[in-house]
C-alpha atoms as one frame of an Amber mdcrd trajectory, in Angstrom:
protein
   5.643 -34.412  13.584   4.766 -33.157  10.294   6.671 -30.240   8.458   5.638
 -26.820   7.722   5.547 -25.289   4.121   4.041 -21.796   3.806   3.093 -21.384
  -0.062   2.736 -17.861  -1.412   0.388 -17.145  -4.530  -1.847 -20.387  -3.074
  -4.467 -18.972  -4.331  -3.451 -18.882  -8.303  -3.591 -22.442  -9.964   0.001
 -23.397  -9.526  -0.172 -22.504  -5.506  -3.413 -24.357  -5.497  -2.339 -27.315
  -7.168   0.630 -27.615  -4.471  -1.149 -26.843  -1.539  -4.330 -29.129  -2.239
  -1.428 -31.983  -2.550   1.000 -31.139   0.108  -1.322 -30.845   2.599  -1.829
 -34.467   2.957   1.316 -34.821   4.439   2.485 -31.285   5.743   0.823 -28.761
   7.728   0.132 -26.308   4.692  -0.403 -22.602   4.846  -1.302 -20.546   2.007
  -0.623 -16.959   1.409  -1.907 -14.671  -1.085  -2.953 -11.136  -1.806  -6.482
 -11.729  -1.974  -9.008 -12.438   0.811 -10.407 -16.248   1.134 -12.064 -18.552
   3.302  -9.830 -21.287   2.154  -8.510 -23.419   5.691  -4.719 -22.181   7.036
  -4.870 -19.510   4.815  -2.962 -15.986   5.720  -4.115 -12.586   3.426  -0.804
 -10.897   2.866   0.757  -8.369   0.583   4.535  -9.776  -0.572   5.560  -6.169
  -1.304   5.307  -5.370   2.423   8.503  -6.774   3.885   7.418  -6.168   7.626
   4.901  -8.028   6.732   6.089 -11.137   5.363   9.073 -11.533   7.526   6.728
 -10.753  10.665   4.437 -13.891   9.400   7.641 -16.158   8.598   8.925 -15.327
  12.260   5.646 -16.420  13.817   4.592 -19.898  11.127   8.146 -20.648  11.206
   8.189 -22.877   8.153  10.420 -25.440   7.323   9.710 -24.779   3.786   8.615
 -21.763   1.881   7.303 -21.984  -1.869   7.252 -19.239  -3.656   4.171 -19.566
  -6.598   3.266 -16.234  -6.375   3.373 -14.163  -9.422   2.104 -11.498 -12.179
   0.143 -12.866 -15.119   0.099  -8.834 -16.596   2.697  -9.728 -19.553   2.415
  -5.886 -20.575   2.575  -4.794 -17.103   5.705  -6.834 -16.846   7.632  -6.135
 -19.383
């Protein structure tokens, strides 16, 4: 049986990279903030914590990788 990873920011080139790998071997499902017709892919705002641990309790992922993140240097800092 193959493992679970949930990947957040799959959408963004580092979560894309990942997920268009590890889905030869795992069941893969992406998460991001924006809407996509991308395969196993969940739309989902991080900042809502109902949210994210309501889609954790229901994928139940053995592995979670978190790529998700703000490019906004100014915004940032």
């Amino acid at each position: 049986m193959k493992k679970t990873i949930l990947i957040t920011g799959s959408l963004g080139y580092f979560g894309n990279l990942l997920k268009t790998q590890l889905e030869k071997s795992f069941n893969v499902y992406g998460v991001d903030i924006k809407e996509s017709d991308s395969t196993n892919y969940i739309k989902c705002d991080l900042v809502l914590n109902e949210k994210v641990k309501n889609l954790s309790k229901s994928l139940n992922p053995d592995i979670i990788i978190h790529s998700a993140g703000l490019k906004d240097i100014n915004y940032c800092q």
